[in-house]
N, C-alpha and C positions, 0 to 999 in steps of 0.2 A: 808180689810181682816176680815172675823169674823171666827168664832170658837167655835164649840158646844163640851162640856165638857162632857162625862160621869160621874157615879158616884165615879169615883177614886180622889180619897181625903188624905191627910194626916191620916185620919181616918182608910183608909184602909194599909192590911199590906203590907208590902214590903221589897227586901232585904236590911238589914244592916250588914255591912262587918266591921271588925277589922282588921286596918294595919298592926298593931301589930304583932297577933298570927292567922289571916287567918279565924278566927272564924266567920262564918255564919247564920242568926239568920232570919226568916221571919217575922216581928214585926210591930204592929203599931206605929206611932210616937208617942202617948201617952204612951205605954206599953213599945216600948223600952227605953226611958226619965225615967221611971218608976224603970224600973231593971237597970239604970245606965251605960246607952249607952251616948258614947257624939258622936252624930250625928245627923245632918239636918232634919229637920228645930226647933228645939229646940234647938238644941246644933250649933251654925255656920248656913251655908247659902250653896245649894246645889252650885258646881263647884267654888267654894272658897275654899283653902288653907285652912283647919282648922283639930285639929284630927278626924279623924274617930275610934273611941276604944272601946271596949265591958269593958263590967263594971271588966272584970280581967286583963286585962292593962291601961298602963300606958301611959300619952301622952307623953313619952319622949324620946320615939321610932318612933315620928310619924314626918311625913316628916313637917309636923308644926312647931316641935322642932328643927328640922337639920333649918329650913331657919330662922326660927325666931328668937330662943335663941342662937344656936352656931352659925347664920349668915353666913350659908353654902351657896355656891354658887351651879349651874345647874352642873356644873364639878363637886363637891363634896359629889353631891348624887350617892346612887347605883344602878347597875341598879333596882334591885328591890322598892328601894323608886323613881325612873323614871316610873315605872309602877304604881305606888299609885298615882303619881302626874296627871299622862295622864289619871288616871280610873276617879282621882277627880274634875281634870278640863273639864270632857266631861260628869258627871252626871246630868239628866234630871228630874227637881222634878216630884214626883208621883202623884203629879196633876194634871199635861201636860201630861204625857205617854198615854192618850188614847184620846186628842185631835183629833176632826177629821176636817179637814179643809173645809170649804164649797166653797172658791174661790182659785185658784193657787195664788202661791207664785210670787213675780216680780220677 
């Protein structure tokens, strides 16, 4: 299988979300890293467990904290951190999103 890349790059911008406070920002990864986002791929690794927060919270709201530091189990999150965890473990880095395949998949 190969796979021809557009120009979509970590360079370019894209959304970054806070689990936090909901807050929405269209950023590059340089520019958000910058203004004190911790999110992918500077801050953690896309669809990995890690905080997703805008530089006005805190990661100790973030479903990172519930499993890692208090050792929260799948039953002791809410459903709103079940919706963080299912956004975080199904995100697609912005460097694949415009992949175009040139042979089908098996």
């Amino acid at each position: 299988m190969t796979a021809e890349s557009t120009n979509a790059s970590t360079a370019d911008p894209f959304v970054h979300w806070c689990e936090s406070c909901g807050r929405e920002e269209i950023l590059s990864t340089q520019d958000a890293f910058d203004a004190g986002w911790d999110f992918p791929p500077k801050m953690g690794t896309f669809g990995v467990i890690s905080p997703r927060t805008c530089p006005n919270c805190l990661m100790n709201s973030t479903v990172w904290w519930a499993i890692s530091v208090e050792k929260g189990r799948m039953d002791d999150l809410t459903p709103r951190q079940l919706q963080v965890l299912g956004r975080i473990l199904n995100e697609v880095p912005p460097s694949t999103r415009n992949v175009r395949r040139t042979s089908p998949l098996p």
